[in-house]
C-alpha positions as CSV (number, residue, x, y, z in Angstrom):
1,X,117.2,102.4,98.4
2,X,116.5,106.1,97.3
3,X,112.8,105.1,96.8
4,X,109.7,102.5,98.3
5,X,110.2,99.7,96.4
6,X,107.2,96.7,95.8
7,X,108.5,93.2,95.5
8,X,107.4,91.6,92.4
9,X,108.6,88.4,92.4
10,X,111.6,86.1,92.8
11,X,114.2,84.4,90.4
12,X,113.7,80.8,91.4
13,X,115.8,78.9,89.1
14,X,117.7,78.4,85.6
15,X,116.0,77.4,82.0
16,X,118.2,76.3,79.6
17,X,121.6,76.8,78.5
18,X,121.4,80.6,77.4
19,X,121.1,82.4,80.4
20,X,117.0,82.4,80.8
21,X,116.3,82.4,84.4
22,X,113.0,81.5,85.7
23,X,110.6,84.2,87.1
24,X,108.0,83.0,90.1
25,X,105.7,86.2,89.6
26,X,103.7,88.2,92.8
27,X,101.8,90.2,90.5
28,X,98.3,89.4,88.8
29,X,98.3,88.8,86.3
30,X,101.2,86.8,86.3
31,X,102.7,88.2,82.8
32,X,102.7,92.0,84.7
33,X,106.4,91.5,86.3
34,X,107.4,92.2,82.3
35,X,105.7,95.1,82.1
36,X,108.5,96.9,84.1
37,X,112.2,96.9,82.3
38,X,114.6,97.4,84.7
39,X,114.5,95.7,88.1
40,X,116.5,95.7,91.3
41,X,117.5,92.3,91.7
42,X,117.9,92.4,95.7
43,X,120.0,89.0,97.2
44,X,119.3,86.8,100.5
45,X,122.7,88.8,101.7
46,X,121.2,92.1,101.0
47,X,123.5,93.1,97.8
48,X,121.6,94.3,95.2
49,X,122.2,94.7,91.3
50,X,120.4,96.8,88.7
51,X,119.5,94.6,85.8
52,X,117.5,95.2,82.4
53,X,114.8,92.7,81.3
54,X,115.8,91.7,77.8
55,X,113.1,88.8,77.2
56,X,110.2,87.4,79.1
57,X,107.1,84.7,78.1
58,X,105.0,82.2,79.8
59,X,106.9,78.3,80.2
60,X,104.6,75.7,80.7
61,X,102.7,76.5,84.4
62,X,105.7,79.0,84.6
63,X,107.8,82.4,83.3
64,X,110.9,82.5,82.0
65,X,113.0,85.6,81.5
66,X,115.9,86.8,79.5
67,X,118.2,89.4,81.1
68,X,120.4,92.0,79.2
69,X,124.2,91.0,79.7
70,X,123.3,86.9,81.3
71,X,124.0,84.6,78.1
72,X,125.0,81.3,80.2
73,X,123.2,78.9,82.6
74,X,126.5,79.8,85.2
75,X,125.6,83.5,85.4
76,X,122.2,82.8,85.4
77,X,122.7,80.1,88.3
78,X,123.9,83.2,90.2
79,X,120.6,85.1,90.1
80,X,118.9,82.4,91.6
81,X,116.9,83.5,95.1
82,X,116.8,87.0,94.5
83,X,113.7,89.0,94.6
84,X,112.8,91.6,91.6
85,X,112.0,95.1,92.8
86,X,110.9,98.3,91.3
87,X,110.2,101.7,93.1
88,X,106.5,102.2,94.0
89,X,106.3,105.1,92.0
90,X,106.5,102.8,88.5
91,X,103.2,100.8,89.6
92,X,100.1,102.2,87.3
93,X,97.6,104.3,90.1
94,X,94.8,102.3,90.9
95,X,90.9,102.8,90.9
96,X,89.8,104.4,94.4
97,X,88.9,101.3,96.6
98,X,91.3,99.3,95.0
99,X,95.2,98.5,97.0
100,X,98.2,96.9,96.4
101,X,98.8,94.2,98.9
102,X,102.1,96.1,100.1
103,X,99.8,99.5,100.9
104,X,97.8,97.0,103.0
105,X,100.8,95.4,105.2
106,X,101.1,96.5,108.4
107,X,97.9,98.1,108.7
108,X,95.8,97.4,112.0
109,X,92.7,95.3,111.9
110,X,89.6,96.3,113.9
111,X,86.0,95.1,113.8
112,X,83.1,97.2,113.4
113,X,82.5,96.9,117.5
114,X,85.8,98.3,118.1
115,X,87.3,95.5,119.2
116,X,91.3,95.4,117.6
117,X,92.5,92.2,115.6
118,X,95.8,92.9,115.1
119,X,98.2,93.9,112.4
120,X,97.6,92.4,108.2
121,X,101.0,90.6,108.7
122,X,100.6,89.8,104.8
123,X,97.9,88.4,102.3
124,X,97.5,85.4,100.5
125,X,95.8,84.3,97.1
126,X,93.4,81.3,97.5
127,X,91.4,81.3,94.1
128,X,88.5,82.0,95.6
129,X,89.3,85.3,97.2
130,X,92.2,86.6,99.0
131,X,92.4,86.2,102.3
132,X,94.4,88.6,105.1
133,X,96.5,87.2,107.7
134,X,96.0,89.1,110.7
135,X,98.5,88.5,113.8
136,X,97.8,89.9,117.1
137,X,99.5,92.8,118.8
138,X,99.7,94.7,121.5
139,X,96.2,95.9,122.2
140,X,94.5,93.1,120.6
141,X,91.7,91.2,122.3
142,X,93.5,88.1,122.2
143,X,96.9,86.2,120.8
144,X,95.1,84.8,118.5
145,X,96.6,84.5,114.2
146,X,93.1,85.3,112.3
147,X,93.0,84.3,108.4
148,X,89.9,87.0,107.1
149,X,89.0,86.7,103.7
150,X,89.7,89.9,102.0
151,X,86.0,90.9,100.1
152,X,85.2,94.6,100.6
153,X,81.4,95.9,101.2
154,X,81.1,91.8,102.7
155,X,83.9,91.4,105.7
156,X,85.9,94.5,104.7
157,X,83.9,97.6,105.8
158,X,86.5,100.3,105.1
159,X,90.3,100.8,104.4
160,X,92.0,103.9,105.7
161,X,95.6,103.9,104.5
162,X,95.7,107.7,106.5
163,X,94.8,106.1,109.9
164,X,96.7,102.6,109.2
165,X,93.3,101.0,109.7
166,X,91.2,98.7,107.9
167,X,87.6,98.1,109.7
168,X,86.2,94.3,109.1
169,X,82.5,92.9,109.8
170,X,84.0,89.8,111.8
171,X,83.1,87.6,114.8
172,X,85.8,87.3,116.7
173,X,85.4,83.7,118.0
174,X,85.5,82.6,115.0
């Protein structure tokens, strides 16, 4: 890996007889992951293989994609469980406030008192908002998991990717 690299989705099964694989998508909206040509496919056993998007269109609930060089359900069988990647540097730049859940990651959570979380462990998508899943640390008040909905100017005070620090407005006990 020469590069960061985002993960922006997963290969999670076959579609049809022609090689079409299909695509479960991390990226909002959905359709984005075939906005970017050429992904890193990267395997549970850590191989990885360069491939070029041919194809890709909505399925039902779902996406489906076509990829240059895969014209049979076998080869496409052998795709399955790999996760798409693309360096960071392909990702359009976003408006100031706004973050990609991977800047996020790893960042530690304080409240407005001071008093320290823990680390964003990862985020998740609820409908209503997104929420961050904050898991204690060394240095946190307590061993306690926290799920904190992610809405800036209400919880989220401030997010300072320089300090690794994202400031909340958030009871604690709760």
């Amino acid at each position: 890996m020469t590069s960061q690299e985002v993960v922006l989705g997963k290969i999670v099964g076959v579609f049809g007889i022609k090689g079409w694989v299909k695509v479960q998508s991390f990226s909002s909206p959905i359709e984005n992951v075939f906005s970017y040509k050429s992904w890193t496919l990267e395997f549970p056993d850590s191989s990885r293989k360069q491939v070029s998007l041919q194809e890709g269109k909505p399925q039902g609930k779902g996406l489906v994609a076509s990829i240059s060089g895969v014209a049979d359900r076998d080869v496409a069988r052998s795709l399955v469980g790999s996760t798409i990647k693309v360096p960071v540097e392909q990702l359009p730049e976003l408006s100031q406030g706004d973050y990609y859940w991977y800047q996020l990651e790893g960042l530690k959570v304080t409240t407005t008192q001071g008093e320290k979380l823990g680390v964003l462990d990862h985020m998740m998508e609820t409908g209503a908002n997104d929420v961050m899943v904050v898991k204690p640390d060394q240095g946190s008040i307590d061993g306690r998991e926290r799920l904190i909905p992610y809405l800036p100017e209400q919880v989220v005070q401030s997010v300072a990717l320089d300090e690794g620090l994202i400031t909340v407005e958030w009871d604690p006990e709760f």
